[in-house]
C-alpha positions in Angstrom: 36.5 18.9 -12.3 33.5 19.2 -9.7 30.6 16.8 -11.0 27.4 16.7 -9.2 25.1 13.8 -9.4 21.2 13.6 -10.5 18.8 11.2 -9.3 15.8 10.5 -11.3 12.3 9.9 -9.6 9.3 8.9 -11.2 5.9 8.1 -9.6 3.9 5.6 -11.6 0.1 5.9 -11.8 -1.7 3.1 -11.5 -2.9 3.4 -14.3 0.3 4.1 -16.3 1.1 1.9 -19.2 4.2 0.2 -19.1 5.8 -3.2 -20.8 8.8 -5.5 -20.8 11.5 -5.2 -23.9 13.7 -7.9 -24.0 17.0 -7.5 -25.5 19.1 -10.9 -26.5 22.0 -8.9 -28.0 22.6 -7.1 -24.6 21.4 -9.7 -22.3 19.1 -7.7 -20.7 14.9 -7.1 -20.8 13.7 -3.3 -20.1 11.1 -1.6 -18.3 9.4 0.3 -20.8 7.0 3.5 -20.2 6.4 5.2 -23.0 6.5 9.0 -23.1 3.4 9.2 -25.5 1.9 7.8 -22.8 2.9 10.2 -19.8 2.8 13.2 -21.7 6.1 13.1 -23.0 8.1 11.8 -19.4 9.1 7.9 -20.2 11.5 5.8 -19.7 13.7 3.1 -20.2 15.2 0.7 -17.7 17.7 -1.6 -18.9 18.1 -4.7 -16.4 20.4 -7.8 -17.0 20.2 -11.1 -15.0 22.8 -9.6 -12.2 19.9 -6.9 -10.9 17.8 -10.5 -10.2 18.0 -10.3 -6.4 17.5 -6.8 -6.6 14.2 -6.9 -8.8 13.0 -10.2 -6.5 13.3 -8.1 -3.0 11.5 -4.8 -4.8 8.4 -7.3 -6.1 8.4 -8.7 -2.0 8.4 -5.3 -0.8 5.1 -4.4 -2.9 3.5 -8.1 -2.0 3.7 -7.0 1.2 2.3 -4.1 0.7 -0.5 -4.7 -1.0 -1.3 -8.0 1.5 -1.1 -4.9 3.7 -3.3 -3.1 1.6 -6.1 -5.7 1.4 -6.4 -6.4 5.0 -7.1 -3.1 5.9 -10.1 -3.5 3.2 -11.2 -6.6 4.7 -10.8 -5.3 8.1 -14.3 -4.8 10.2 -14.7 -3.4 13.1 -16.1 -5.6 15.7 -19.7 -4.2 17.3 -19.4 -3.4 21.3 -20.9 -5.9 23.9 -23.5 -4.9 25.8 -22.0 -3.7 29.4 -23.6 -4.8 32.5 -21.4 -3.5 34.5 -22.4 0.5 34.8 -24.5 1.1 37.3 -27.8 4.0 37.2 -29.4 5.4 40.3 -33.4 5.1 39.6 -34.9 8.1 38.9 -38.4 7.2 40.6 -39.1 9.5 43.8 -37.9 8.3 47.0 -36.3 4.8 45.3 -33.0 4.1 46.5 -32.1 1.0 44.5 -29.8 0.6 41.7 -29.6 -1.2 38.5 -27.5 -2.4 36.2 -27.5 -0.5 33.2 -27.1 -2.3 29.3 -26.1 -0.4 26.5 
């Protein structure tokens, strides 16, 4: 028999709600976001301690991220320095000197 395969996707909203379940009969603590919530598109996510490393590399990928994220925010640009270094003919009749020009 031919079986295809389905991947899930969901995007979170920040402000979705979501919560931890833990589950000591199954070893395991879920991700919880509640359908009610998402107008009727939640979800489970059962994870036991072997998705550990996992879970630990997916929260350092966001941290860096958002320490991405914030530097952007705090990022000014810096004002230009006046430039000496342009050069204007003067515009008085018959003058044939030059100055340096500041902007």
């Amino acid at each position: 028999m031919l079986r295809t395969w389905t991947d899930t996707h969901y995007k979170l909203e920040d402000e979705d709600w979501l919560y931890i379940a833990t589950h000591e009969e199954q070893s395991s603590a879920s991700l919880v976001c509640p359908g009610y919530a998402r107008d009727g598109e939640g979800f489970s996510i059962h994870f036991t301690p072997a998705h550990l490393e996992t879970l630990e590399n997916l929260l350092a990928a966001l941290r860096i991220i958002q320490a991405q994220q914030e530097a952007m925010l705090d990022y000014t640009y810096p004002e230009p320095k006046a430039t000496k270094h342009l050069i204007r003919r003067s515009k008085m009749a018959g003058s044939s000197t030059t100055e340096p020009v500041t902007h």
